[in-house]
Backbone of each chain as nested JSON, in Angstrom:
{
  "chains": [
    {"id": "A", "residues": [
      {"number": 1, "name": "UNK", "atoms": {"N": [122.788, 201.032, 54.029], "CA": [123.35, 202.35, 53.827], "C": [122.493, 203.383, 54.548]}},
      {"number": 2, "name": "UNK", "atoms": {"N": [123.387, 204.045, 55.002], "CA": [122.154, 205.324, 56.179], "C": [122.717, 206.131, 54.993]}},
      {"number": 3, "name": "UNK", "atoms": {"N": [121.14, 207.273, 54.772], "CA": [120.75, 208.201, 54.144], "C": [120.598, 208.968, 55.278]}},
      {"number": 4, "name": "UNK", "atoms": {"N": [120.781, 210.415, 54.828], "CA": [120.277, 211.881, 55.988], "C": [119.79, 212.479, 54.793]}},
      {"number": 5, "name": "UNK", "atoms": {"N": [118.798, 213.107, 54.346], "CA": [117.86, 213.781, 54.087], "C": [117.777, 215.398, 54.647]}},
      {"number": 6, "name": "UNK", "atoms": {"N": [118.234, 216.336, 53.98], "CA": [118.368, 217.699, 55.192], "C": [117.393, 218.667, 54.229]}},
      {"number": 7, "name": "UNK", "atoms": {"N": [116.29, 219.223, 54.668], "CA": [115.208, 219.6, 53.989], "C": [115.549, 221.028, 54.139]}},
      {"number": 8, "name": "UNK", "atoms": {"N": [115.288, 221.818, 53.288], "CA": [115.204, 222.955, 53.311], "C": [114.569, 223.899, 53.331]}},
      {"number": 9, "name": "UNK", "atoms": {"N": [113.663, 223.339, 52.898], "CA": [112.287, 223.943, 52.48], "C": [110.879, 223.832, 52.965]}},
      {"number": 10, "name": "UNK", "atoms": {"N": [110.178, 223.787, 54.024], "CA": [109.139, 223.32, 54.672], "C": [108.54, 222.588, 53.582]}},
      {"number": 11, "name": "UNK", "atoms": {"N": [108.056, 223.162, 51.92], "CA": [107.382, 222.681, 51.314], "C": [107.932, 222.51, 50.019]}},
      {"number": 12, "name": "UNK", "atoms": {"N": [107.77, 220.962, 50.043], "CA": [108.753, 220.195, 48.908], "C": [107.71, 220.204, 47.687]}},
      {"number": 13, "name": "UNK", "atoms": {"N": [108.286, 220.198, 46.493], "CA": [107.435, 220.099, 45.325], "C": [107.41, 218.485, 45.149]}},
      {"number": 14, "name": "UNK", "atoms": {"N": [106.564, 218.05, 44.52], "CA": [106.356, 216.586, 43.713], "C": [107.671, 215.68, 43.133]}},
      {"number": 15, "name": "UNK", "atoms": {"N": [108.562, 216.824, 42.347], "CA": [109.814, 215.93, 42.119], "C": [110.47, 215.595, 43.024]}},
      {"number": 16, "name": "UNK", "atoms": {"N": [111.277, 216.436, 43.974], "CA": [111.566, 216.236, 45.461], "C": [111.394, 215.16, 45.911]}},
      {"number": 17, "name": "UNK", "atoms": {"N": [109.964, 215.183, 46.458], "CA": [109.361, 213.87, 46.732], "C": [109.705, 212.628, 46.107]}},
      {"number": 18, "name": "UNK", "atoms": {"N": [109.223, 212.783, 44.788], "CA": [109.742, 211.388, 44.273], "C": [111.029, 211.358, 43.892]}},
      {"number": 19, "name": "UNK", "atoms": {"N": [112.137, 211.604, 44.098], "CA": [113.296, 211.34, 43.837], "C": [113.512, 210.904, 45.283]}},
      {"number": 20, "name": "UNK", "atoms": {"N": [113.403, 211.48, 46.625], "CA": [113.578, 211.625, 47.903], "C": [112.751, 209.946, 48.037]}},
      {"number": 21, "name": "UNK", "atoms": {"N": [111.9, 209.875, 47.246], "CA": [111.397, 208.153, 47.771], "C": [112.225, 206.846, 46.94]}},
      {"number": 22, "name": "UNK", "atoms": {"N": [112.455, 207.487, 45.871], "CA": [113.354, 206.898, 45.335], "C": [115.03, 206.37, 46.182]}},
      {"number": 23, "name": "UNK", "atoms": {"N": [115.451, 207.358, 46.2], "CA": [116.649, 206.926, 46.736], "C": [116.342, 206.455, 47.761]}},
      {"number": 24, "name": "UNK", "atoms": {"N": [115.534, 206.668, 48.637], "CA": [115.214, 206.031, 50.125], "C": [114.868, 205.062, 50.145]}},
      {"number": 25, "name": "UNK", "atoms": {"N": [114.847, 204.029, 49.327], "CA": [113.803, 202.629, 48.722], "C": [114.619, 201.576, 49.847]}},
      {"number": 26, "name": "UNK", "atoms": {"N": [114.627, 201.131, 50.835], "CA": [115.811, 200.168, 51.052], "C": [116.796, 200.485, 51.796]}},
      {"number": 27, "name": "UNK", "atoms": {"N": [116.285, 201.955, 52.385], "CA": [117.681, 202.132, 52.498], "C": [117.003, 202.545, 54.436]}},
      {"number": 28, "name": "UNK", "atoms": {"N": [118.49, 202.672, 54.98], "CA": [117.34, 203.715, 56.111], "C": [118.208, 204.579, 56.466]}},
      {"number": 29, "name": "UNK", "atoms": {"N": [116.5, 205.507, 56.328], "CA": [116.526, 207.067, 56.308], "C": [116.846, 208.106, 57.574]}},
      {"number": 30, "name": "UNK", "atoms": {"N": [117.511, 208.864, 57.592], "CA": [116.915, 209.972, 58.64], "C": [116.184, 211.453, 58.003]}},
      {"number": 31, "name": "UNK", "atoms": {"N": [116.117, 212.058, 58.93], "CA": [115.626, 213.356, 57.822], "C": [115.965, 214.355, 59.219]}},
      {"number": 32, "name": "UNK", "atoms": {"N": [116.539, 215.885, 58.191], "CA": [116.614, 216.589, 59.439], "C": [116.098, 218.112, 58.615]}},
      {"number": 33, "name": "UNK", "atoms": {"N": [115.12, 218.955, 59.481], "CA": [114.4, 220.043, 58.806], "C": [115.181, 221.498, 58.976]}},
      {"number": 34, "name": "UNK", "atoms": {"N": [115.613, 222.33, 57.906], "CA": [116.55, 223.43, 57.757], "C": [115.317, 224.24, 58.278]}},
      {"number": 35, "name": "UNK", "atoms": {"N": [114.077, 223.912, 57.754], "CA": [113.277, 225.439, 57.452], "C": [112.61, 225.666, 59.154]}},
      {"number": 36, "name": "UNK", "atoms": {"N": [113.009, 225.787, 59.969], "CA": [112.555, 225.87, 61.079], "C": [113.065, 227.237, 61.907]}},
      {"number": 37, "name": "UNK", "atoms": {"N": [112.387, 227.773, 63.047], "CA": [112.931, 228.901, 63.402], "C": [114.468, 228.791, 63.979]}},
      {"number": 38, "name": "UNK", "atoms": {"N": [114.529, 227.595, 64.675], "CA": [115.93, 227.594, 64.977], "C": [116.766, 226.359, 65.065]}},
      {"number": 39, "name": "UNK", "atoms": {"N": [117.067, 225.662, 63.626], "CA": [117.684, 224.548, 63.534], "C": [118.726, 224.281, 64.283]}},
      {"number": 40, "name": "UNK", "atoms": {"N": [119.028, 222.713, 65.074], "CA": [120.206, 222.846, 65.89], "C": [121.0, 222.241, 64.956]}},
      {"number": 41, "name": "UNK", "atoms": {"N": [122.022, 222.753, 64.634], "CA": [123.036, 222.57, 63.796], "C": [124.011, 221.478, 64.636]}},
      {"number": 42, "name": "UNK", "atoms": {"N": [124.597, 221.938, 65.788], "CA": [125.148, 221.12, 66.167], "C": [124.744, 219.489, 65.989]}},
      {"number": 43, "name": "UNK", "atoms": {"N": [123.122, 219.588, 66.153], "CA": [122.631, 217.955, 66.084], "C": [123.02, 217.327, 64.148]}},
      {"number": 44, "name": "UNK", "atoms": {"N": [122.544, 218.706, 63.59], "CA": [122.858, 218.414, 62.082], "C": [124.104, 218.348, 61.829]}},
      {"number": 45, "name": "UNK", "atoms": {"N": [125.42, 218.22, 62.134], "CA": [126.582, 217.805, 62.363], "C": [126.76, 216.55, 62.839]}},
      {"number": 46, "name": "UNK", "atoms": {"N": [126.256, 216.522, 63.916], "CA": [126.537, 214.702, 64.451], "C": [125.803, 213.765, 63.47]}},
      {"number": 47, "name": "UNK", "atoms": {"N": [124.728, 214.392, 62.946], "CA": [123.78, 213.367, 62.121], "C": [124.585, 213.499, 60.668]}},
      {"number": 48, "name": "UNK", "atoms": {"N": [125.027, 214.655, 60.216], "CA": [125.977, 214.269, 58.958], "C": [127.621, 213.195, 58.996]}},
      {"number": 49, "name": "UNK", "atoms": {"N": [127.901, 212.93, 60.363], "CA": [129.105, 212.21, 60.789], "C": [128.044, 210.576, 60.406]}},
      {"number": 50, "name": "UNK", "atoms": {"N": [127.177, 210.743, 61.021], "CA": [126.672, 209.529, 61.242], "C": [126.074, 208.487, 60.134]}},
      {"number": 51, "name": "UNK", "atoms": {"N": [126.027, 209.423, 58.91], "CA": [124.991, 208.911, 57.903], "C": [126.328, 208.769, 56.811]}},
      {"number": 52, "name": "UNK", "atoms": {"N": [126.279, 207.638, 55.811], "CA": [126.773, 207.117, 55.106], "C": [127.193, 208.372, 53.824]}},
      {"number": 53, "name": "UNK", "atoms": {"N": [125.542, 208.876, 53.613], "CA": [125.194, 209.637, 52.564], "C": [124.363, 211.153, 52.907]}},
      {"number": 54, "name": "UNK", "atoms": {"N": [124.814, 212.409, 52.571], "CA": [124.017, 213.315, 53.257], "C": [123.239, 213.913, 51.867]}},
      {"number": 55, "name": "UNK", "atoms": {"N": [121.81, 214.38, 51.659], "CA": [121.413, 215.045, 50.396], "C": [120.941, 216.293, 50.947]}},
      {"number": 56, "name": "UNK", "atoms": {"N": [121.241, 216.883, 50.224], "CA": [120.354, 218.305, 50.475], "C": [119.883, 218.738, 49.495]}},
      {"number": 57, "name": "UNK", "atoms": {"N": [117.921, 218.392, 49.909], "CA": [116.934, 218.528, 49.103], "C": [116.545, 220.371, 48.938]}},
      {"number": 58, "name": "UNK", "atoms": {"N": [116.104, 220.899, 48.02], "CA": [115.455, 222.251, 47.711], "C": [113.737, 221.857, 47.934]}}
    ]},
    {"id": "B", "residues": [
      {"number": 1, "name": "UNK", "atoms": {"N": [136.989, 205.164, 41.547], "CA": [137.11, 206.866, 41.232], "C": [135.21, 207.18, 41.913]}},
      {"number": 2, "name": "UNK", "atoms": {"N": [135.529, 207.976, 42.383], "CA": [134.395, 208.917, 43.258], "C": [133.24, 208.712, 42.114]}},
      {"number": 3, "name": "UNK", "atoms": {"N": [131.417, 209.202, 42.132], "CA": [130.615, 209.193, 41.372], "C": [129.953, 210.244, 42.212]}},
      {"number": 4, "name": "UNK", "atoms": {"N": [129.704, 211.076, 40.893], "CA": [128.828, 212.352, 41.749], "C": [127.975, 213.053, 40.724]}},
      {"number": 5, "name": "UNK", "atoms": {"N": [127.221, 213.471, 41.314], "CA": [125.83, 213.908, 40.001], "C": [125.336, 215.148, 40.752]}},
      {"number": 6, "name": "UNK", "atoms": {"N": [125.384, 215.912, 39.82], "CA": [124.676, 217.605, 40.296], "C": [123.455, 217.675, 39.468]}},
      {"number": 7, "name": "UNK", "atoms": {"N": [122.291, 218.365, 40.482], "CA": [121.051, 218.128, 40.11], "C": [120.442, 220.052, 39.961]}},
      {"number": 8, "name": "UNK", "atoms": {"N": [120.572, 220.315, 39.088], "CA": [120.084, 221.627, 38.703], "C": [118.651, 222.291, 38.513]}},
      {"number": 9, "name": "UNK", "atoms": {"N": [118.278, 222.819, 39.593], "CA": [117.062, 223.351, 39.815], "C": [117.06, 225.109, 38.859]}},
      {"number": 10, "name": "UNK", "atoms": {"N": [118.064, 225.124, 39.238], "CA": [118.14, 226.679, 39.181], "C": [118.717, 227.015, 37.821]}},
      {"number": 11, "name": "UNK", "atoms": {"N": [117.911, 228.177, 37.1], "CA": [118.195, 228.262, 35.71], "C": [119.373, 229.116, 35.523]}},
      {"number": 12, "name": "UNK", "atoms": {"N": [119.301, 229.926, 36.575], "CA": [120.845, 231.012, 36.717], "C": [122.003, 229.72, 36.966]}},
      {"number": 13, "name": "UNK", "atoms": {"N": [121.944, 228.765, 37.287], "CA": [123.101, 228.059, 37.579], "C": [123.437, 227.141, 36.689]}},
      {"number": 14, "name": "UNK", "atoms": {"N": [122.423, 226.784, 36.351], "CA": [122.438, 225.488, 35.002], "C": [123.727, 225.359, 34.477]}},
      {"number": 15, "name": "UNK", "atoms": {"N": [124.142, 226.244, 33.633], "CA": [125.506, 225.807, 32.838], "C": [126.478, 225.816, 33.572]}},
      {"number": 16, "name": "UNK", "atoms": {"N": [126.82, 227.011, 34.926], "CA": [127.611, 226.775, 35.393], "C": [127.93, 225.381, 36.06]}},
      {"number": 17, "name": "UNK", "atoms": {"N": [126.757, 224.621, 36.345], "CA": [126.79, 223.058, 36.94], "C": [127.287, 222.335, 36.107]}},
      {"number": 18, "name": "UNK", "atoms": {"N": [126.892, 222.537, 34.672], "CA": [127.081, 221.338, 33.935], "C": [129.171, 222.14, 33.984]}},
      {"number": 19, "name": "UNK", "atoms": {"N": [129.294, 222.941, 33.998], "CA": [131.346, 223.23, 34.229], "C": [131.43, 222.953, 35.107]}},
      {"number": 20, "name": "UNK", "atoms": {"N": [131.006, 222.783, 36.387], "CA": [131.467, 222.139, 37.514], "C": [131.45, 220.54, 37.44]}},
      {"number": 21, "name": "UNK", "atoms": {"N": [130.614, 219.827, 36.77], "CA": [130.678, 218.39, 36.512], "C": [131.72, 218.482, 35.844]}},
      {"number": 22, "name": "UNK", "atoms": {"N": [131.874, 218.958, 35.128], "CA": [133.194, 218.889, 34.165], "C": [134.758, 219.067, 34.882]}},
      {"number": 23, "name": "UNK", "atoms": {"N": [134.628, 219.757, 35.619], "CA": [135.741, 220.141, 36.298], "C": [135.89, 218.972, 37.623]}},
      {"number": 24, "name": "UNK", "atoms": {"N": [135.162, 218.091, 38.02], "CA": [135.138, 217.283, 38.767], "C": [135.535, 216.02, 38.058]}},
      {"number": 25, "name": "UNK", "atoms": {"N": [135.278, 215.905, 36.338], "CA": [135.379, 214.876, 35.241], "C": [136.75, 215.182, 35.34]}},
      {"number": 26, "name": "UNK", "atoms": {"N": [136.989, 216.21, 35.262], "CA": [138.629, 216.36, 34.679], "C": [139.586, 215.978, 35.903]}},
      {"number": 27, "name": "UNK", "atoms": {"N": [139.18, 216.022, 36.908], "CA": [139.859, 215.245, 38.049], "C": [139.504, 213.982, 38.223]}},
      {"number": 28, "name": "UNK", "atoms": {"N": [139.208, 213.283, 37.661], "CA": [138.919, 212.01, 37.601], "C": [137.842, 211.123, 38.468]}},
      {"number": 29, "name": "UNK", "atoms": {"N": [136.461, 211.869, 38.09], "CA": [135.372, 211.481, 39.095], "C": [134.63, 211.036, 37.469]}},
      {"number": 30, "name": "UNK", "atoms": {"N": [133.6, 209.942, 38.203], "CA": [132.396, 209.664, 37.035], "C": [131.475, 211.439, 37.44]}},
      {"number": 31, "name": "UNK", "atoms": {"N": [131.237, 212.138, 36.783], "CA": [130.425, 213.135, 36.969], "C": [129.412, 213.3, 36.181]}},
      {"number": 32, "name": "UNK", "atoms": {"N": [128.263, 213.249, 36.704], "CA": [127.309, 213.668, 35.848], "C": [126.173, 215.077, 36.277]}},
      {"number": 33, "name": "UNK", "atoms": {"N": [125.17, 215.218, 35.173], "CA": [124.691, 216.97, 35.733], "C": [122.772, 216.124, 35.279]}},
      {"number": 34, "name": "UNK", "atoms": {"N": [121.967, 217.247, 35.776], "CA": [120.644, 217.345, 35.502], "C": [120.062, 218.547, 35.386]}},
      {"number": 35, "name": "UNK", "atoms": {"N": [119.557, 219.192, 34.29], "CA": [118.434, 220.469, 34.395], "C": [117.304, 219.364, 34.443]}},
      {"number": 36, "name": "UNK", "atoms": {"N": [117.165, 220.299, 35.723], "CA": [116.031, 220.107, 36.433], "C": [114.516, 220.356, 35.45]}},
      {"number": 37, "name": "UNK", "atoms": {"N": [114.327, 221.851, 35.384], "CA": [113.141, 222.843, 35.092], "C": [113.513, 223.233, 33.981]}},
      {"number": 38, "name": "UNK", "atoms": {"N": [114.617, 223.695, 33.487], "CA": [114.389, 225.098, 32.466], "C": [114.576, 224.953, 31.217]}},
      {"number": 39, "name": "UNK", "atoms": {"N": [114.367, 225.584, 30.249], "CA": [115.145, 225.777, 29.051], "C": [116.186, 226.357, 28.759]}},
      {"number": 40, "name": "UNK", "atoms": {"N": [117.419, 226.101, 28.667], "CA": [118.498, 226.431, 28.545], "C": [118.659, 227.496, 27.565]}},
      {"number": 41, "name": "UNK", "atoms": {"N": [117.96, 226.997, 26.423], "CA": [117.784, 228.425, 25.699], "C": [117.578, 229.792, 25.58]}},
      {"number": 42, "name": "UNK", "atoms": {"N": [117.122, 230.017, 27.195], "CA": [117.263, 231.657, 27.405], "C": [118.298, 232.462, 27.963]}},
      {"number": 43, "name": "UNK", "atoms": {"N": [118.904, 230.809, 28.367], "CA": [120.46, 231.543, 28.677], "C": [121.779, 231.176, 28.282]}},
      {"number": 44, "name": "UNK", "atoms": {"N": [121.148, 230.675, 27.366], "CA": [122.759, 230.201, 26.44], "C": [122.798, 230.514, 24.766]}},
      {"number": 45, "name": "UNK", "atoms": {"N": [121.664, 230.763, 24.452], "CA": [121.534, 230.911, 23.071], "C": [121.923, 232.499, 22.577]}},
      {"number": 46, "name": "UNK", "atoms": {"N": [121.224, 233.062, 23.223], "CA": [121.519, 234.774, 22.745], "C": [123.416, 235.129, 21.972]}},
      {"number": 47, "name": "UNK", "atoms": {"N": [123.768, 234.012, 22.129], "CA": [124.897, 234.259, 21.364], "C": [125.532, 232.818, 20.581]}},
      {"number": 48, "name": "UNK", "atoms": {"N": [126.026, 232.98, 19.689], "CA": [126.222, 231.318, 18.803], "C": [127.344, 230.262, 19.425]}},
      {"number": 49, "name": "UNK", "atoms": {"N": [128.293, 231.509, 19.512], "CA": [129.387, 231.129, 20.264], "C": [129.163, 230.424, 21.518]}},
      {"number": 50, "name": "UNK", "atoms": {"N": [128.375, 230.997, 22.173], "CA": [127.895, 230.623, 24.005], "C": [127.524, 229.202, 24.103]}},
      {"number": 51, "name": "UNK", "atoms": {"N": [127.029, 228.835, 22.474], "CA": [126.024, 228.126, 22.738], "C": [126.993, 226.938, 22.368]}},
      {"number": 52, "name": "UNK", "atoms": {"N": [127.62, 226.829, 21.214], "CA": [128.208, 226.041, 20.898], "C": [129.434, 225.777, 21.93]}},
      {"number": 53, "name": "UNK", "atoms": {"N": [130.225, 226.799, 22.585], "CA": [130.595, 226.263, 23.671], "C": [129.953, 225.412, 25.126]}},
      {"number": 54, "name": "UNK", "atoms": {"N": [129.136, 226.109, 25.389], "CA": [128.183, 224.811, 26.426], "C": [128.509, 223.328, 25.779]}},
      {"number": 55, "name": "UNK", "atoms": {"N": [127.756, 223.439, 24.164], "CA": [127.536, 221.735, 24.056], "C": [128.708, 221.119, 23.699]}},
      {"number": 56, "name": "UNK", "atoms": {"N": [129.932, 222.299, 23.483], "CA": [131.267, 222.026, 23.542], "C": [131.568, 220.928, 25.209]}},
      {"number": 57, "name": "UNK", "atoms": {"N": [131.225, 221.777, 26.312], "CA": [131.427, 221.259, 27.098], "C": [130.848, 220.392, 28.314]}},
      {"number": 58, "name": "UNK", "atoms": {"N": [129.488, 220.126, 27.211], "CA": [128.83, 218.735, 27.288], "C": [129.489, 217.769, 26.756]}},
      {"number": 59, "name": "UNK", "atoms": {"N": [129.992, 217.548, 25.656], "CA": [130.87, 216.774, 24.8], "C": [131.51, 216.601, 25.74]}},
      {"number": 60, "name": "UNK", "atoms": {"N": [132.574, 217.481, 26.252], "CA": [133.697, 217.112, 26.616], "C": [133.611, 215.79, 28.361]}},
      {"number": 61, "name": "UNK", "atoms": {"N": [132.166, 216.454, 28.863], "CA": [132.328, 215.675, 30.047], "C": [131.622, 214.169, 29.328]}},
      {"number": 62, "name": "UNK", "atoms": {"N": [131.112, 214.04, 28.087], "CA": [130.425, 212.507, 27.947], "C": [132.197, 211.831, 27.435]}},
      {"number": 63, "name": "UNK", "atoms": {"N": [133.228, 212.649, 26.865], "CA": [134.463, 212.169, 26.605], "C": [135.349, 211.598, 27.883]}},
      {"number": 64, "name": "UNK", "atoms": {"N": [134.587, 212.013, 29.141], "CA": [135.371, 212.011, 30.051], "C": [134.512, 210.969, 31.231]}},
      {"number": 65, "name": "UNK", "atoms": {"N": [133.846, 210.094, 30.573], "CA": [132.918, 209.04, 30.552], "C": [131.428, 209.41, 31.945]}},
      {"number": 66, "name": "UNK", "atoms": {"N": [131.17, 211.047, 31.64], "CA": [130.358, 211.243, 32.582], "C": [129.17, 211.402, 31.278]}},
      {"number": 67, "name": "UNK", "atoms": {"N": [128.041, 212.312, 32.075], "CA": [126.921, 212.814, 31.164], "C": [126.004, 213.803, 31.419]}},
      {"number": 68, "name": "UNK", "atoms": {"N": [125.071, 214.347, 30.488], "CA": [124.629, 215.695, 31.407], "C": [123.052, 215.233, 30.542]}},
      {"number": 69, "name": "UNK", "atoms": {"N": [122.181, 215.43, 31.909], "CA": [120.753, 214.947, 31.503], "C": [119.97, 215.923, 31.456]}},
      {"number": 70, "name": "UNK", "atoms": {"N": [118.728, 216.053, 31.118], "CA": [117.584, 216.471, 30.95], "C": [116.335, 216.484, 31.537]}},
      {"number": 71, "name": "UNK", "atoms": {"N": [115.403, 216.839, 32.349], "CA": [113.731, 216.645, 32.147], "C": [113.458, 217.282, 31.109]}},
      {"number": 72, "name": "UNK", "atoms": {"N": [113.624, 218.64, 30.656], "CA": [112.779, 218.92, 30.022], "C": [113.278, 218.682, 28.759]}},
      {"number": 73, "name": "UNK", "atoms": {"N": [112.306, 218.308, 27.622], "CA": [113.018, 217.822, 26.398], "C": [113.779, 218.299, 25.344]}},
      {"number": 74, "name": "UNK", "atoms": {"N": [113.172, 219.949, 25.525], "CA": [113.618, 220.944, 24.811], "C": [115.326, 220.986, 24.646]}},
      {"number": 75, "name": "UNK", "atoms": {"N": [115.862, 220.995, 25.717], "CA": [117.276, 220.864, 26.011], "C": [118.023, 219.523, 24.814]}},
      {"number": 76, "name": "UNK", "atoms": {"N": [116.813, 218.731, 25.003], "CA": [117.745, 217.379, 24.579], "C": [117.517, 217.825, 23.274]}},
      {"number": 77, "name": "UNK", "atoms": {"N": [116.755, 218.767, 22.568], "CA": [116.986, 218.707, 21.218], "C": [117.592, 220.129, 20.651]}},
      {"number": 78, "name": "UNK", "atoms": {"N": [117.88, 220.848, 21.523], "CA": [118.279, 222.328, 21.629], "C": [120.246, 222.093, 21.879]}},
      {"number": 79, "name": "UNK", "atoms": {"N": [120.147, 221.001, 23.096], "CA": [122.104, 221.269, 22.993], "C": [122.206, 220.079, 22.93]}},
      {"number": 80, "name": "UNK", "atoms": {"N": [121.587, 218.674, 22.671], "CA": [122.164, 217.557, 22.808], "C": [122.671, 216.877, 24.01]}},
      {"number": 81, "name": "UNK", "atoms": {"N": [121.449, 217.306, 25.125], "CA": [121.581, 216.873, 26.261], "C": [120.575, 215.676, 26.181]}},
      {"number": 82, "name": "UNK", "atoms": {"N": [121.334, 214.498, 27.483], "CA": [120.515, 213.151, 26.924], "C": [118.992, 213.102, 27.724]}},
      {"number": 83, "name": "UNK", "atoms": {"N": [118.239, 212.773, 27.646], "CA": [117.157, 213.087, 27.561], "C": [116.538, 211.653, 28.95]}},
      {"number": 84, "name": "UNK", "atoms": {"N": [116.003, 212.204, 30.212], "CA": [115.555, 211.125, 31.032], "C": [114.337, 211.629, 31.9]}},
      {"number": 85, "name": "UNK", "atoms": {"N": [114.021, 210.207, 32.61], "CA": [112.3, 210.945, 33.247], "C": [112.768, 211.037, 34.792]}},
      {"number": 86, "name": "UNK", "atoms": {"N": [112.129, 211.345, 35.235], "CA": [112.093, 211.062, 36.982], "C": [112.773, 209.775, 37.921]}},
      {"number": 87, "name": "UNK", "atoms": {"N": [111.61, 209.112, 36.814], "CA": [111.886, 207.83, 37.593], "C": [113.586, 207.637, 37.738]}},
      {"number": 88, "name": "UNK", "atoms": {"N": [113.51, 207.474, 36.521], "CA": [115.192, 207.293, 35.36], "C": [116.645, 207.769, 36.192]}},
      {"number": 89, "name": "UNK", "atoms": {"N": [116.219, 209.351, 36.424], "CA": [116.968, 210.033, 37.092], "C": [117.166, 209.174, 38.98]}},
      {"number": 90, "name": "UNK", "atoms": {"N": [116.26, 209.161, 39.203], "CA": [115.817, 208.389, 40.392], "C": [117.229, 207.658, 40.65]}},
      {"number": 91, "name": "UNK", "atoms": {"N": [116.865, 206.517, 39.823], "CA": [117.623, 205.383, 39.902], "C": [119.443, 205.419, 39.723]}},
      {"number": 92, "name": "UNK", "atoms": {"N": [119.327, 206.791, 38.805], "CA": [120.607, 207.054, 38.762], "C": [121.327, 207.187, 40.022]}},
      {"number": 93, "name": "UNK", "atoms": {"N": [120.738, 208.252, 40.481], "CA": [121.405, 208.664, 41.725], "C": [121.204, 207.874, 42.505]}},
      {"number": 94, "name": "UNK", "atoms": {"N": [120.873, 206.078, 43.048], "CA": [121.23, 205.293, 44.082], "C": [122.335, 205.132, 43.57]}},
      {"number": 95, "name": "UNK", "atoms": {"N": [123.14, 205.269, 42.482], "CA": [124.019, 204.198, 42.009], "C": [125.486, 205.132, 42.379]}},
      {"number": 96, "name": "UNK", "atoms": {"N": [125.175, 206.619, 43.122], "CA": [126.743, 207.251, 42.62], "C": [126.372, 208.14, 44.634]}},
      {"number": 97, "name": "UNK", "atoms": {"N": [128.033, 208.467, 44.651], "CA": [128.114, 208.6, 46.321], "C": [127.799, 210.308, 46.21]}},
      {"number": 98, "name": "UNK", "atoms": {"N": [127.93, 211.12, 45.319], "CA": [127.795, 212.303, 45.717], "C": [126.716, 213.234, 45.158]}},
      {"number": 99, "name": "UNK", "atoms": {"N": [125.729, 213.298, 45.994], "CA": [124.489, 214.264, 44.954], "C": [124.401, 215.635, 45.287]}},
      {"number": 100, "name": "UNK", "atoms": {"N": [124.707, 216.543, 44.204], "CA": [124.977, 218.006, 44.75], "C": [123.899, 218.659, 43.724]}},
      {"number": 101, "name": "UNK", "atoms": {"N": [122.665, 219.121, 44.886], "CA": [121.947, 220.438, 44.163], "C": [123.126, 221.051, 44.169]}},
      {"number": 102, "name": "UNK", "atoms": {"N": [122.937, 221.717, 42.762], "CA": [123.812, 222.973, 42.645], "C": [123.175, 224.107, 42.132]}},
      {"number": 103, "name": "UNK", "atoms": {"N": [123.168, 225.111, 42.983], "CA": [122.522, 226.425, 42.659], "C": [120.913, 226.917, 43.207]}},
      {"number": 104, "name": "UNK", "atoms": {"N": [120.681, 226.019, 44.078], "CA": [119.258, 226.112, 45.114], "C": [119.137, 227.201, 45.405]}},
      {"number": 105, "name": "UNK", "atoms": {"N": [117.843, 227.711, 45.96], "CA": [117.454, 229.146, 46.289], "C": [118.267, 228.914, 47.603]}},
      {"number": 106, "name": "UNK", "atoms": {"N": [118.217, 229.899, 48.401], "CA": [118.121, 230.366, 49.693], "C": [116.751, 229.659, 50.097]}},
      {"number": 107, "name": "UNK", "atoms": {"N": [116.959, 229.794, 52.051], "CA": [115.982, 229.43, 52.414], "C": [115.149, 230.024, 52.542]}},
      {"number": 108, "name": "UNK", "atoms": {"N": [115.671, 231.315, 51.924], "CA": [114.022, 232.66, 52.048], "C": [113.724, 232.872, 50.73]}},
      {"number": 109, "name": "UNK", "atoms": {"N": [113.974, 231.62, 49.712], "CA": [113.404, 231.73, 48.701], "C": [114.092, 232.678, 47.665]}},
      {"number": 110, "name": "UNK", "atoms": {"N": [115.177, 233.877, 47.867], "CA": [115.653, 234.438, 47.293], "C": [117.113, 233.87, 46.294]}}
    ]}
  ]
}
């Protein structure tokens, strides 16, 4: 199962984390970072087509 | 039927999540909810009515074979929300296709 991971936040708290390792156990991951000066969305589109499962972490 | 679990960070949103699980129950999804952080009690209690409707409509989504969880414990003994750890929660959510924070800050924190 492909996971996408879409972060929002440069800096994740502890639960985050461990829930984010949790579900990722087995699985494979991508990860794509919101908190940046200029996210390419377009790429975060093809990568949400592409992934089974999309989360969007706080 | 679809499986989807809303994960509640946000204390302004809390109940409204746990009516949106519900409203996803009532269309025929397994739905389930999580407070994340808060005590529900500062925003549901100030009135009797408020309150007893919420766990009104906690009831109604465990009738509708979903459920609405907890970290913090207070909740589980305040509205009769079921009560789970991290890990717990963890595991839940490999098992269901849709995981919706509901009610996250902004990305500027606001």
């Amino acid at each position: 199962m492909k996971v996408l991971h879409v972060m929002r936040s440069a800096e994740i708290n502890d639960d985050v984390k461990k829930l984010k390792e949790i579900v990722s156990a087995d699985r494979e991951n991508t990860e794509f970072n919101l908190a940046v000066e200029a996210p390419d969305y377009a790429k975060l589109v093809d990568m949400v087509w592409e992934a089974d499962q999309t989360i969007c972490w706080w | 039927m679809s499986k989807v679990f809303f994960l509640m960070p946000s204390r302004e949103y809390a109940l409204d999540g746990i009516r949106s699980a519900l409203g996803l129950a009532v269309e025929n999804m397994y739905a389930y909810g999580c407070v994340m952080y808060n005590d529900l009690t500062d925003v549901a209690c100030s009135d009797k009515d408020m309150k007893e409707y919420h766990m009104e409509n906690v009831e109604w989504l465990r009738d509708m074979e979903g459920d609405c969880f907890t970290l913090p414990e207070c909740n589980a003994a305040n509205f009769g929300l079921t009560q789970t750890t991290l890990e717990e929660l963890g595991q839940k959510l490999r098992d269901v296709e849709y995981i919706i924070p509901y009610g996250i800050m902004r990305a500027d924190k606001s």
